[in-house]
C-alpha positions in Angstrom: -14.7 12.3 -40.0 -18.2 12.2 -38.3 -18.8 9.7 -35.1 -19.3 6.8 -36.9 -15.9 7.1 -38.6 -14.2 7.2 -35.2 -15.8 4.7 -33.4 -14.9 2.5 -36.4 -10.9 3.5 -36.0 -11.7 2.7 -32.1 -12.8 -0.6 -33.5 -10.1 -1.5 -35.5 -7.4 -0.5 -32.7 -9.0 -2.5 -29.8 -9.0 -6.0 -32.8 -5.0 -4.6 -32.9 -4.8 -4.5 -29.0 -6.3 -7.6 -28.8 -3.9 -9.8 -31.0 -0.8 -7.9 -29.6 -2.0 -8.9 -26.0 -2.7 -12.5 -26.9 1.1 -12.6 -28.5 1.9 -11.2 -25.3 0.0 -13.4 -23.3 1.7 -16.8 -25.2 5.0 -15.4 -24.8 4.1 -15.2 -20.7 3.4 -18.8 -21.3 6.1 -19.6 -22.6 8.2 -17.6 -20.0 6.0 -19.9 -17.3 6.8 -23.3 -18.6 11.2 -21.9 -18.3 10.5 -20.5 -14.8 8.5 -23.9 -14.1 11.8 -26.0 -15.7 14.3 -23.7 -13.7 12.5 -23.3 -10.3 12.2 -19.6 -10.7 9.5 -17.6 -9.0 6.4 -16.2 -10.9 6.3 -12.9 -9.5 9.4 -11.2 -10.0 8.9 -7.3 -8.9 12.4 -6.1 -9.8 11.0 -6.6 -13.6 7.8 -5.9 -13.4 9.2 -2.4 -12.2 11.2 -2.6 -15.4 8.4 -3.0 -17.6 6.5 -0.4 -15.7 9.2 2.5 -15.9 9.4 1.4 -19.7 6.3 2.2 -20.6 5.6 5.1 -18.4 9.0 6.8 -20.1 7.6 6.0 -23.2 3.9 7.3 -23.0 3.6 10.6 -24.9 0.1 10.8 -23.9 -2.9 11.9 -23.7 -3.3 9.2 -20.9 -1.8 10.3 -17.4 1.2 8.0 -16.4 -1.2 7.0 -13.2 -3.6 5.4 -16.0 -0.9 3.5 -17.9 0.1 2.5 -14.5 -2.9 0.7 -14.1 -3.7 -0.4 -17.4 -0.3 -2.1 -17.4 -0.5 -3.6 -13.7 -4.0 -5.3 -14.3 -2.1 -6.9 -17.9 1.1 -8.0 -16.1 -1.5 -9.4 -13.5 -3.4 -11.1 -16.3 -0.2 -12.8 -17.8 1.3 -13.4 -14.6 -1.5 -15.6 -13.7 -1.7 -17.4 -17.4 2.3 -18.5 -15.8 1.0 -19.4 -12.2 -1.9 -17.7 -10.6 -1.0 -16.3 -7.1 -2.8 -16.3 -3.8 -2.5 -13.1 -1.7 -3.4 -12.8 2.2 -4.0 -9.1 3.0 -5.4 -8.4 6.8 -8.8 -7.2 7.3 -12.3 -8.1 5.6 -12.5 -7.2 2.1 -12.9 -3.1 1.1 -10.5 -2.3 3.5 -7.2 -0.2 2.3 -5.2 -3.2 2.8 -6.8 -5.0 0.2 -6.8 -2.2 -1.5 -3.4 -2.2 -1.6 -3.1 -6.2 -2.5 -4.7 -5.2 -5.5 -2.7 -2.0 -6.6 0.4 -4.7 -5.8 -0.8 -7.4 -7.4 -3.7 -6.9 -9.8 -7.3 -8.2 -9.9 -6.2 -11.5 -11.9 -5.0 -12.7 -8.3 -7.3 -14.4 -5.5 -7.7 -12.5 -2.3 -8.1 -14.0 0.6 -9.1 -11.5 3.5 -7.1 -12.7 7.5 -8.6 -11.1 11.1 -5.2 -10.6 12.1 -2.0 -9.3 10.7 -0.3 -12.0 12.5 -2.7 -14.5 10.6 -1.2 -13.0 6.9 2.6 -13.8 8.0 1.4 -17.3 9.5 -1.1 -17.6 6.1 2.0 -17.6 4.2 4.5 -19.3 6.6 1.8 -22.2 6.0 1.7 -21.9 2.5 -1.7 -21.2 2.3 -0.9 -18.5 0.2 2.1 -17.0 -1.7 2.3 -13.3 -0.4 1.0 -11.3 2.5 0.1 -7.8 2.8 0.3 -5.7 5.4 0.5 -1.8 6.6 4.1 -0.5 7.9 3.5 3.3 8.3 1.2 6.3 7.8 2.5 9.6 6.7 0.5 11.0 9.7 -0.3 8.5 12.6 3.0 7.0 12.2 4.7 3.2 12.6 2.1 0.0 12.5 4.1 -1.1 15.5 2.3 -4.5 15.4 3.9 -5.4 11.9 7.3 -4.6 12.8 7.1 -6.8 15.7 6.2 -9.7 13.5 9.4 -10.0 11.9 11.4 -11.2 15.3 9.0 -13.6 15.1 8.6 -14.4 11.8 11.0 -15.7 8.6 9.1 -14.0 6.0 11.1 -11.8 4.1 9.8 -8.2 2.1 9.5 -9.0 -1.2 8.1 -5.7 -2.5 6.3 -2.5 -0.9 3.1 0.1 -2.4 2.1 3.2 -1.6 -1.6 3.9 -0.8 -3.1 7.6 -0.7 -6.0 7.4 1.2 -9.4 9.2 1.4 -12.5 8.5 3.3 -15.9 9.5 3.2 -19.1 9.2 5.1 -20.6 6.1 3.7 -24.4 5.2 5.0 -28.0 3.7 3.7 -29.2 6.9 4.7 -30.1 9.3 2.1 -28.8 12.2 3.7 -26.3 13.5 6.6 -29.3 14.3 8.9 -30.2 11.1 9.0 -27.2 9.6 10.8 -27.8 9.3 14.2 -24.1 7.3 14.9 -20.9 6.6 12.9 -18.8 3.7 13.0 -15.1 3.8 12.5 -11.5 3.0 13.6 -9.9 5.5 15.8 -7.5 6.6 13.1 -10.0 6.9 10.4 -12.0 9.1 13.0 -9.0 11.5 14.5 -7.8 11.8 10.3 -11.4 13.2 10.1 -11.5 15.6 13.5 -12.2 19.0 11.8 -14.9 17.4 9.1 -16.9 15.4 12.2 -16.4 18.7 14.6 -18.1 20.6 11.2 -20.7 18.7 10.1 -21.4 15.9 12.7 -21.6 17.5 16.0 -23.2 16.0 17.9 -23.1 12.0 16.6 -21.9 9.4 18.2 -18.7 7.8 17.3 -18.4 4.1 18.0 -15.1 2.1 17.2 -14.9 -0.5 14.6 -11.6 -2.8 14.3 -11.4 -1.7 11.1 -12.9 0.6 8.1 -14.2 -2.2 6.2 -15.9 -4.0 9.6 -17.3 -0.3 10.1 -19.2 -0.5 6.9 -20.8 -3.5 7.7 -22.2 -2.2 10.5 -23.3 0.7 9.0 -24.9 -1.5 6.4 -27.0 -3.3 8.8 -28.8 0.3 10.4 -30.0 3.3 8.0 -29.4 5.7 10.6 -25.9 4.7 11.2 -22.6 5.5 8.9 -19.3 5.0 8.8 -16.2 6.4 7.8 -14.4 4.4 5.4 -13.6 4.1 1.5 -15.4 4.4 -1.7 -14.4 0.5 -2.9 -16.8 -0.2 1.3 -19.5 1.6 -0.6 -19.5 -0.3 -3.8 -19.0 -3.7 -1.5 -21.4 -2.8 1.1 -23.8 -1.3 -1.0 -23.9 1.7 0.8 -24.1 5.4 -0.6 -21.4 8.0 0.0 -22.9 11.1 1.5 -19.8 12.8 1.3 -16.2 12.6 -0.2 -12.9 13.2 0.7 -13.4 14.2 4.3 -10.1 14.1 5.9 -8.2 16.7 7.3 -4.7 16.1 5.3 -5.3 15.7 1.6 -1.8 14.1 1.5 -2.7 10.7 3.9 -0.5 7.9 2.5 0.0 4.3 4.0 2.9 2.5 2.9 2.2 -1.6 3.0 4.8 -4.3 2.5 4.5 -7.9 0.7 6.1 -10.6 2.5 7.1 -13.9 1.3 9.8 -16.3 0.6 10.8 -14.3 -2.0 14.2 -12.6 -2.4 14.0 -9.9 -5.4 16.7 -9.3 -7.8 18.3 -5.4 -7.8 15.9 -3.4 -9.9 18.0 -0.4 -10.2 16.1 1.5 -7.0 16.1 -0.5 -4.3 15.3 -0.2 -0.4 16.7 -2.9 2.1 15.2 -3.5 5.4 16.4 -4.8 8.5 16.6 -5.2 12.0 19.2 -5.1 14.8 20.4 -4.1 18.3 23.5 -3.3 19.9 25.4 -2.8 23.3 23.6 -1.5 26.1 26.8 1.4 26.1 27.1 5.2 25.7 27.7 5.6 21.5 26.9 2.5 20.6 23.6 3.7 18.3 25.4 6.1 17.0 28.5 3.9 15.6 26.1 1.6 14.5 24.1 4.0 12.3 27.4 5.9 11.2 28.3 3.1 8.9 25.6 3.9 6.6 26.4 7.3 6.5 30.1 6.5 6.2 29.0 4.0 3.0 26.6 7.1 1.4 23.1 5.2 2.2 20.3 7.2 3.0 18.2 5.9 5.7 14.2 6.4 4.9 12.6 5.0 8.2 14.6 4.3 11.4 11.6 3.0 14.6 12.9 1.3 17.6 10.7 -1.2 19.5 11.1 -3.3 22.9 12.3 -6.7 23.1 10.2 -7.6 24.8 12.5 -10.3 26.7 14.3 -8.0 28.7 13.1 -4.6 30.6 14.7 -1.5 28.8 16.1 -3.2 26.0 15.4 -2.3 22.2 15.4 -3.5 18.8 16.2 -0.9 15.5 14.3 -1.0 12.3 15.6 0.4 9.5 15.6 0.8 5.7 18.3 2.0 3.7 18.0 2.6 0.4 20.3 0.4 -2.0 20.2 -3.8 -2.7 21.6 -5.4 0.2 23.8 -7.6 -3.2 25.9 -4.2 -4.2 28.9 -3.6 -2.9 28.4 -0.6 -0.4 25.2 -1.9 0.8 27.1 -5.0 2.0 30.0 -3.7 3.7 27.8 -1.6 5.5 25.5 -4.7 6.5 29.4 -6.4 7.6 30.1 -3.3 9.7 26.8 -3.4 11.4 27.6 -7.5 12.1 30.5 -6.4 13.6 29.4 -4.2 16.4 26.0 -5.1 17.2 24.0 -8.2 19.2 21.8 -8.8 16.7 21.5 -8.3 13.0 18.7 -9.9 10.7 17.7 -8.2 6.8 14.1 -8.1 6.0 14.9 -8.4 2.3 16.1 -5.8 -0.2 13.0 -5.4 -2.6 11.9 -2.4 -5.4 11.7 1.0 -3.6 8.0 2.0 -4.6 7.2 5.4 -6.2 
């Protein structure tokens, strides 16, 4: 077969694409008007991890699972939103790695709506505004987003589902070159992930704080002899050029954010619960309380603890334990915890994320 012949076979399998994803999309229609009749919530991540791990056991390639991944997140995104189409409030301006991470979550079919504070996502939602929030929890180097764990003592939104984000930076500038940059905008993480490449190549420039990496690009937008460290989707937003990739110092940098909502996920078959508690002010008592998990078999992924903030010297616990908080050894454990500590409250049991 010459080119032609190809591209003809390419044309004849997208027409095929295109009606299965139309009888797709009308049976997500249908599956709207039930959920409609019946209450139920459009988004529903324990099944939309379903369909994911389906299709990703099932691709024999050549496309890398990460690319069926996508593929398959922006078409449940499309027929979630033929059923309802959802609002998400991530914090930051837009390019930033939280909205990033919205739209990993949730797909580009969604609307976006960008919040100065992470407090202003949980109250977004708690209005109504919109119908999920997303925010950062931890970094696999800097550690706990302390400011998001203390919004759940103040807030009843619950975790409805969680994503992964690897992240890379680069210098991004309207300069054509590196010499050019006389200053570099950036958020003190973004800037102490990025030591060893600055200390190489950047001695020298001055390194101004931004409140975030998108905010940082904007300024850098507005000067061609300044730049800033931030992402490629900043460049493409910002219209800025990247005069160098993947400058951090750990080629493994993750962030892991949360969506929070009213939402309360069926098991999926992985699942992480979250909550919060304290106990006793007493010799042991931590100890008993996080024995019960072991004692029920329950790994523990993240345990942070954080003051009250009421009284001097007294601490909240944050955990998540992997398990639904609905099966059985997940719940006694919870029961146990009741029964010896102050304060119990679960975050919501929600998909653990690859």
């Amino acid at each position: 077969m010459d080119l032609s012949d190809l591209r003809r076979q390419i044309d004849e399998l997208d027409s095929r694409l295109l009606e299965l994803l139309n009888q797709r999309a009308s049976l997500a229609v249908e599956i709207g008007r039930r959920k409609a009749a019946a209450t139920t919530d459009v988004f529903a991540p324990e099944r939309e991890r379903h369909v994911l791990d389906h299709v990703l056991s099932a691709n024999a390639g050549p496309l890398p699972a990460e690319s069926v991944r996508n593929i398959y997140t922006e078409i449940i995104s499309s027929m979630r939103a033929l059923e309802k189409p959802l609002t998400i409030a991530y914090w930051g301006p837009p390019a930033t790695n939280t909205h990033l991470a919205s739209v990993r979550k949730f797909g580009s079919s969604s609307s976006f709506i960008p919040q100065d504070t992470i407090a202003d996502v949980f109250e977004e939602v708690q209005r109504r505004q919109a119908d999920f929030g997303v925010v950062p929890i931890e970094n696999s180097i800097e550690g706990i987003v302390n400011h998001t764990l203390d919004m759940f003592l103040r807030s009843d939104m619950r975790i409805c589902a969680e994503v992964y984000l690897e992240i890379f930076h680069g210098l991004l500038s309207r300069a054509q070159n590196l010499s050019e940059v006389r200053r570099i905008y950036s958020i003190p993480v973004a800037t102490a992930q990025c030591r060893n490449w600055l200390s190489a190549h950047m001695r020298g420039v001055e390194i101004i704080d931004a409140s975030t990496t998108a905010r940082a690009a904007m300024l850098a937008a507005e000067d061609p002899s300044s730049g800033a460290i931030a992402g490629e989707m900043a460049a493409q937003v910002y219209g800025l050029n990247v005069l160098a990739e993947h400058i951090e110092d750990n080629p493994g940098n993750k962030t892991r954010f949360l969506a929070v909502g009213r939402l309360e996920p069926n098991p999926s078959g992985r699942d992480k619960t979250s909550l919060v508690f304290s106990v006793p002010h007493r010799s042991g008592s931590l100890l008993h309380a996080l024995q019960v998990f072991s004692d029920a078999d329950i790994n523990l992924t993240l345990i942070e603890s954080r003051p009250t903030k009421q009284m001097p010297w007294e601490y909240v616990f944050y955990v998540d334990a992997q398990g639904h908080q609905s099966s059985p050894n997940v719940s006694a454990a919870i029961q146990k915890l009741r029964d010896m500590a102050t304060f119990v409250k679960v975050l919501g049991s929600y998909p653990e994320a690859d």
